[in-house]
NUZA-872142 format. One record per residue (C-alpha): x, y, z; residue in one letter. Coordinates in steps of 0.2 Angstrom, whole numbers, padded with zeros to 4 digits, always signed. Layout:
N
XYZA...
END
This chain:
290
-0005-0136-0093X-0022-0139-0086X-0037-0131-0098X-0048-0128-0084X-0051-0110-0079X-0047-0105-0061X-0058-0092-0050X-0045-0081-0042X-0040-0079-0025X-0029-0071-0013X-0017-0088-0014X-0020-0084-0033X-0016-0067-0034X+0000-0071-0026X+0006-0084-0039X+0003-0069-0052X+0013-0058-0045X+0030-0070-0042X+0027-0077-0060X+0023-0060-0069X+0040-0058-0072X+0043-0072-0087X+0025-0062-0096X+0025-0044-0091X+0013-0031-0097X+0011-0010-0095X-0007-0012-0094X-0014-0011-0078X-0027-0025-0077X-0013-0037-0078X-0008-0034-0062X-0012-0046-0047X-0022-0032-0040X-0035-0025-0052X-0038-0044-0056X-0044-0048-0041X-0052-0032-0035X-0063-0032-0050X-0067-0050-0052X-0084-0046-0047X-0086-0036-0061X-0078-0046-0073X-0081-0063-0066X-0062-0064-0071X-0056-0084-0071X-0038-0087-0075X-0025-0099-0081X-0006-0097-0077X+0008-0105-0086X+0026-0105-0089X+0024-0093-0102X+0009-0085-0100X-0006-0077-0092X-0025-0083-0100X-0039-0070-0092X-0058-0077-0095X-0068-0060-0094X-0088-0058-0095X-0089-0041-0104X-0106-0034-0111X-0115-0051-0109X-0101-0061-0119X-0085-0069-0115X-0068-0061-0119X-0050-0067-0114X-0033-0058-0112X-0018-0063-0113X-0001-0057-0106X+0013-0064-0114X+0029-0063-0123X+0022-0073-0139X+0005-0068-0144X+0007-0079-0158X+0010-0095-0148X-0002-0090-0135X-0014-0088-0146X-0014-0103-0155X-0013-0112-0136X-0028-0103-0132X-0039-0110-0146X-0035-0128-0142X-0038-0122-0122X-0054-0116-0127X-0059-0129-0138X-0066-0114-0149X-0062-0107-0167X-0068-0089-0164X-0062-0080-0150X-0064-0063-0143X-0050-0057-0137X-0047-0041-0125X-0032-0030-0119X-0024-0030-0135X-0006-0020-0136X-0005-0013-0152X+0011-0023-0157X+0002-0037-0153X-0012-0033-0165X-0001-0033-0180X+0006-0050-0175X-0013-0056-0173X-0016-0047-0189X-0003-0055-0200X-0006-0073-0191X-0025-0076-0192X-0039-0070-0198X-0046-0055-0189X-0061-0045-0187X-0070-0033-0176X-0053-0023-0171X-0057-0007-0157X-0053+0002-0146X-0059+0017-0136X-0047+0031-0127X-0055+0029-0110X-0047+0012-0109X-0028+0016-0111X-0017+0019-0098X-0006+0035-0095X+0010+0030-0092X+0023+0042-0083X+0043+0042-0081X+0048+0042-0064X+0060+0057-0065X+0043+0069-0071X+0032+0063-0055X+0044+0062-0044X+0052+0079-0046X+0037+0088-0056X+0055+0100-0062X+0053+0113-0079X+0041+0125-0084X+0028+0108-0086X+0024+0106-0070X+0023+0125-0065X+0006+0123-0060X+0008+0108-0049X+0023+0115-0039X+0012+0130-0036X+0000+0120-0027X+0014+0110-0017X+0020+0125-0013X+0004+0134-0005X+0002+0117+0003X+0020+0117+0012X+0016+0135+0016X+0001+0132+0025X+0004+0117+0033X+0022+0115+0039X+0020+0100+0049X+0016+0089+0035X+0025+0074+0032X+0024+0059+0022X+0022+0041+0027X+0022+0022+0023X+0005+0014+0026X+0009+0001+0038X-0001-0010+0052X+0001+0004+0063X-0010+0018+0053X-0020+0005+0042X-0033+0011+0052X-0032+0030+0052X-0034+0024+0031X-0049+0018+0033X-0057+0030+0044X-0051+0044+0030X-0058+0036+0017X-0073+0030+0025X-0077+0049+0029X-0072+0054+0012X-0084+0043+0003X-0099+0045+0017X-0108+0057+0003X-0111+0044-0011X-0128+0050-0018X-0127+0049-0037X-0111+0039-0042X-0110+0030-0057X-0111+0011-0056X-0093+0008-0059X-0086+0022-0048X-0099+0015-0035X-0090-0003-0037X-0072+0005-0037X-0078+0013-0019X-0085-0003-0013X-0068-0013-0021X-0057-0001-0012X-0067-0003+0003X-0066-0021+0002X-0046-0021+0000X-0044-0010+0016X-0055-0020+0026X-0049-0037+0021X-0038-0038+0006X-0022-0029+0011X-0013-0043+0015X-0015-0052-0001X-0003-0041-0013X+0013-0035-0010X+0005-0017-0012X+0014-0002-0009X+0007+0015+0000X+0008+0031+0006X-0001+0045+0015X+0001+0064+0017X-0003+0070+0035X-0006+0089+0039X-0010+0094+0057X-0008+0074+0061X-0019+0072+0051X-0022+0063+0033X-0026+0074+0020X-0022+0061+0008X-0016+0042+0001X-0010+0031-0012X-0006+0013-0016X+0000+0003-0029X+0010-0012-0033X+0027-0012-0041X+0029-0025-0053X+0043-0030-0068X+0049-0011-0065X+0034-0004-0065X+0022+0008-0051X+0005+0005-0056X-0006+0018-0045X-0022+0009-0042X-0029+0023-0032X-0028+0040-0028X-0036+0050-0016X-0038+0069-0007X-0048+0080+0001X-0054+0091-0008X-0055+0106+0004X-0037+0105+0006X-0025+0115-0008X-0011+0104-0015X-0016+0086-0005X-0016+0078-0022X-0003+0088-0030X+0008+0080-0015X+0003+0063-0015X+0009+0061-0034X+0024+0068-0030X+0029+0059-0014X+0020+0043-0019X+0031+0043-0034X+0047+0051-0025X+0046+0037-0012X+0049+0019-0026X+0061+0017-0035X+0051+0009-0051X+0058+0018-0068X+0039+0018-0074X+0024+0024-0067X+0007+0018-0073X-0010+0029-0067X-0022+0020-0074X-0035+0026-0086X-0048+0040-0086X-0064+0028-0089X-0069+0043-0101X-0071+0055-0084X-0066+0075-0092X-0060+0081-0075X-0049+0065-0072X-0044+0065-0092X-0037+0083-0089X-0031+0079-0073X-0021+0063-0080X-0015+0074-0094X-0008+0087-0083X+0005+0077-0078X+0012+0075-0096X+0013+0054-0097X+0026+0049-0108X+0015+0037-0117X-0003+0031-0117X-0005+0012-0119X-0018+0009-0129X-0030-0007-0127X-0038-0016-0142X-0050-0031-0141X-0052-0040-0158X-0060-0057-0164X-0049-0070-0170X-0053-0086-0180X-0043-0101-0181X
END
């Protein structure tokens, strides 16, 4: 195994996704995608072995690593001779994991904060919104189909990549005032339609009204998983999201479906909540002495 840390690239990105298979992970950042679309950020090096998947992040000022695997004890103790260190700092911790860590060496510093965890969805509840749950989503569906009876539901391809990008380059036009990270997560998506779409075996989806998109999905399905890296809809236009969950979800045949977190944003914790996940996957990052 080499011990020298890799800055990622699109050839990069695809040996993480035809290896992730042998170390998978829920969490969304272990996904080739938001590895690479947020290395900027993150200044994210990694390391691939036959066993597991070493992250090098730069968060807050300090260096912290992940690691996907199905031995965090093993991986663990690999990491320290890797490293060469006998503290680490350690980041996208599952919480079976953390009692493994916590029984094998000594720990410190464990937390955890809500905005971080993913919501995680079944298939079945997305892609049908059935029972008196979803009462409220169907209601908007159903004004939608009522108002616009041409609507249809398509693949993003070569052929209407670029009807995408003009959609979200005219929903994004007004950016006055976003946050730093919802500023970079424009500019990231931005980046992937214009020049990272052929580096992941993404999935995506649009809804058209009037021959028009209203609005789009994509994700990447990966070890069974859909994980939904991004979502958006006009907001002028009743039920565009309410029908992009649904057909997005409809539409692959993963068993899971993983929408990300809620970055600690009310509107999108109520909107995630809405949807009734199954489970939310919460993250820990923990010190660890040798």
């Amino acid at each position: 195994m080499s011990n020298e840390f890799k800055i990622l690239d699109c050839s990069g990105a695809k040996l993480i996704a035809d290896a992730i298979g042998f170390c998978p992970s829920k969490f969304c950042d272990f996904t080739p995608f938001v590895i690479l679309m947020w290395q900027k950020m993150y200044k994210t090096e990694y390391i691939l072995t036959d066993e597991e998947l070493f992250l090098k992040l730069t968060l807050d000022g300090g260096v912290h690593y992940g690691v996907s695997t199905r031995n965090i004890k093993r991986s663990a103790a690999k990491l320290f001779n890797v490293t060469g260190k006998d503290c680490l700092d350690l980041s996208l911790i599952t919480e079976g994991d953390l009692e493994i860590l916590k029984s094998e060496f000594d720990v410190s510093n464990i937390y955890t904060r809500e905005e971080w965890w993913d919501y995680l969805y079944s298939h079945e509840d997305l892609s049908t919104l059935s029972g008196k749950r979803f009462a409220g989503q169907r209601n908007h569906i159903n004004k939608f189909k009522a108002t616009y009876t041409d609507w249809c539901y398509e693949r993003v391809n070569e052929d209407n990549l670029s009807e995408v990008k003009a959609f979200y380059n005219e929903l994004t036009k007004d950016s006055d005032g976003l946050s730093a990270s919802a500023s970079f997560e424009m500019h990231m998506v931005k980046d992937y339609l214009n020049s990272g779409y052929h580096c992941f075996p993404t999935e995506g989806g649009v809804i058209k009204a009037g021959g028009e998109i209203v609005s789009f999905a994509f994700g990447e399905v990966v070890d069974g998983t859909l994980f939904v890296h991004v979502e958006k809809a006009r907001r002028d236009v009743q039920g565009a999201y309410q029908m992009i969950v649904k057909e997005f979800a409809s539409h692959t045949p993963a068993e899971f479906i993983n929408r990300e977190e809620d970055m600690g944003i009310e509107g999108l914790k109520r909107s995630k909540e809405s949807y009734h996940p199954i489970e939310k996957l919460k993250k820990y990052s923990v010190t660890i002495h040798r």
